[in-house]
N, C-alpha and C positions, 0 to 999 in steps of 0.2 A: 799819670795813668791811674786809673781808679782799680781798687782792688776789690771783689765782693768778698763778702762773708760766704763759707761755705758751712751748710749743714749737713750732718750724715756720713761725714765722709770716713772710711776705715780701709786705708791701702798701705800695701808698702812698695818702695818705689826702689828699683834697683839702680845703681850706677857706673855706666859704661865708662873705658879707658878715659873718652875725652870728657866727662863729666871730672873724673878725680883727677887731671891735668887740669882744669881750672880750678877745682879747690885748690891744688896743689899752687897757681898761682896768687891767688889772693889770696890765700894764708901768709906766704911768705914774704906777701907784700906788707899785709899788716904786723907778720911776727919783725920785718924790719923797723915799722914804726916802733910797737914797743919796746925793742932795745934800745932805738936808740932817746928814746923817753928814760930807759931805766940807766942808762949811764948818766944823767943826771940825776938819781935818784928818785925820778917821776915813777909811780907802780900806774899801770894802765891795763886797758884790755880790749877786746877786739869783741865787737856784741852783734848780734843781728846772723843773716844767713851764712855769714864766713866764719862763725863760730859753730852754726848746728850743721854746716853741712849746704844744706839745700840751696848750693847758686847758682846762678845762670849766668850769663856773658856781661849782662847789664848791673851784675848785681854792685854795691858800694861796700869799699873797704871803711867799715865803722868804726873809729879807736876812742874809748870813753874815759876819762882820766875823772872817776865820779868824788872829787874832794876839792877844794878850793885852791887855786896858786896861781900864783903868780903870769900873766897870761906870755909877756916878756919873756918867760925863759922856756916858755913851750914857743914860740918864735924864734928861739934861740937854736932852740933845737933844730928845729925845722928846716931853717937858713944852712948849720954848718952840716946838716946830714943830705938834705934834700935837694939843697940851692933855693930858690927864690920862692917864695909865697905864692900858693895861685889865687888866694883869695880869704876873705877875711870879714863873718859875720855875726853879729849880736841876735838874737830869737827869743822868744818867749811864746810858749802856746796858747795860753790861756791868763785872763789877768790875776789866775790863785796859782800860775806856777812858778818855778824859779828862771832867771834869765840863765841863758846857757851860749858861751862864746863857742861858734866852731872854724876852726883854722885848716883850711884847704891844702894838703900837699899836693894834688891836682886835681881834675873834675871827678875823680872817682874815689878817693881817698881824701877823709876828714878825723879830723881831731877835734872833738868836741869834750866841753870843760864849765862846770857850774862858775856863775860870778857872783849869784847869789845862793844860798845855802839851799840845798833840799830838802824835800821832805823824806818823812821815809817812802812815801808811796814812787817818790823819782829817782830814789836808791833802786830800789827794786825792778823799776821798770824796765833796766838793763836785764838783768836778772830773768825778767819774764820773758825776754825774747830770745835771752842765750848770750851768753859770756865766758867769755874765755882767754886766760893770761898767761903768762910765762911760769913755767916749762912748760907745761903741757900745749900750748899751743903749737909748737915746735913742731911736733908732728902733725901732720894735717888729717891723716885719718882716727886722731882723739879730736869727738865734735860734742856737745852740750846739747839738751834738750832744749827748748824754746818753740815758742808759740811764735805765729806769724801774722800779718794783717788780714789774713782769713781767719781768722780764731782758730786755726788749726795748731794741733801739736807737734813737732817735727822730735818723732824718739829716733836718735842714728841708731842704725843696724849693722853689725861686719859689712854689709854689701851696698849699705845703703840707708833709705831710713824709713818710717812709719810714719801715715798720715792719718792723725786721731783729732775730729772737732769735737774743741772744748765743751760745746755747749751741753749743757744735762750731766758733767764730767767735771764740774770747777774745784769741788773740794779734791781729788783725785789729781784734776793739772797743779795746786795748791800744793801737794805733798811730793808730784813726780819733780818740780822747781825749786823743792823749801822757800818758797815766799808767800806770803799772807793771802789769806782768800780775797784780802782787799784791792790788790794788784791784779786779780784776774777778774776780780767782778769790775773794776775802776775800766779796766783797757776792753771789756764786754761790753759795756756802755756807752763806751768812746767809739767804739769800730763798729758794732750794731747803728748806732745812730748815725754815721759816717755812711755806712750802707743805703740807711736808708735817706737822709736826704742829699748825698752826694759829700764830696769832699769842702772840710768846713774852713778850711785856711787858719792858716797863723794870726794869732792878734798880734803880733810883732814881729819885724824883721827889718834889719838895719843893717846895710851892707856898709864896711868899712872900704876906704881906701888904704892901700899896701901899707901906706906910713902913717896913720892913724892910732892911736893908741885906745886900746880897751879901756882903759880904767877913765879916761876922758871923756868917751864918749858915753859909757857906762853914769858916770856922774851927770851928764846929762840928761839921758834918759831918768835918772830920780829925778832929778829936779824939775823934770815936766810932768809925771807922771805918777800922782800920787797913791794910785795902788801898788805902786811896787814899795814905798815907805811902808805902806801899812803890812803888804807880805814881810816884809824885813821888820818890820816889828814884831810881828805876831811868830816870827820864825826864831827870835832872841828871848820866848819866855821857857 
């Protein structure tokens, strides 16, 4: 589904019982994923609309483990908390970004995890959309500001939240975030331009089979593909 960029916009949106019945379920859905990541010692977080607030019936449980490990033992995880894998993919969006593993607990809940290192701007970009970790996610009515693929700002409210477009606003969404004006002008450019010529696809995506191992097929992927050596080089100075 294509999303437009919205300009102008300045509302605030209130939320009915059955609206905070569904935060109230995908929170708890994701606040299980993180534990049980943190009884292995995994620190995680839950990013995107189920951390600021604004979901709807469709929305996706998003858990970001943004540091490099072991993908095994976050399968590990998964297996003795969840039961069986629903699915298992390699991504890359562009060929100057980092490849990022995401492990399916079912169609609507993923675990997604760098294989190669980030930059700081894909540190952040969790960050710009809304994050949110243990304790505080526990509660579902403690929700995180973040920007959404309208370039809109989603500030929660006691009752609800505020809908403020970034645009004419970056240095201001920059400080309401604490993250660089780089990560708002970066994801301004990316979603502006998405607007305007429609959605631009993944340069990479490589669906594993259930017993497939990442780091296998991971090594494959270098081996064919020589801008990901060069990212990994230029990301080790």
């Amino acid at each position: 589904m294509r999303v437009k960029v919205v300009r102008g916009i300045d509302r605030e949106v209130l939320y009915d019982d059955s609206h905070w019945e569904l935060l109230k379920s995908k929170r708890e859905r994701g606040v299980d994923v993180l534990k049980a990541l943190k009884n292995f010692n995994i620190q995680a977080y839950i990013y995107g609309s189920v951390a600021r607030g604004d979901v709807h019936k469709d929305s996706d449980v998003d858990v970001i483990i943004p540091y490099m490990i072991n993908p095994f033992i976050i399968e590990l995880v998964v297996e003795e908390k969840f039961g069986n894998i629903y699915a298992k993919e390699i991504v890359r969006a562009t060929p100057k970004h980092a490849l990022k593993g995401h492990i399916y607990i079912d169609s609507s809940t993923t675990i997604s995890f760098p294989l190669t290192p980030f930059s700081r701007l894909e540190q952040e970009f969790y960050k710009f959309g809304g994050l949110i970790g243990l304790p505080e996610g526990e509660d579902y009515r403690n929700r995180v500001p973040g920007v959404d693929k309208r370039l809109v700002l989603i500030l929660p409210t006691d009752n609800g939240h505020k809908e403020i477009s970034i645009l004419g606003r970056e240095e201001w969404v920059a400080k309401i975030l604490d993250v660089s004006i780089d990560i708002v002008k970066e994801r301004k450019h990316v979603l502006m331009r998405r607007d305007e010529v429609g959605r631009t696809g993944i340069y990479l995506k490589r669906t594993l089979d259930i017993d497939e191992s990442f780091d296998r097929v991971l090594k494959e992927l270098i081996d064919k593909d020589p801008s990901i050596k060069r990212m990994l080089r230029s990301r080790k100075k």
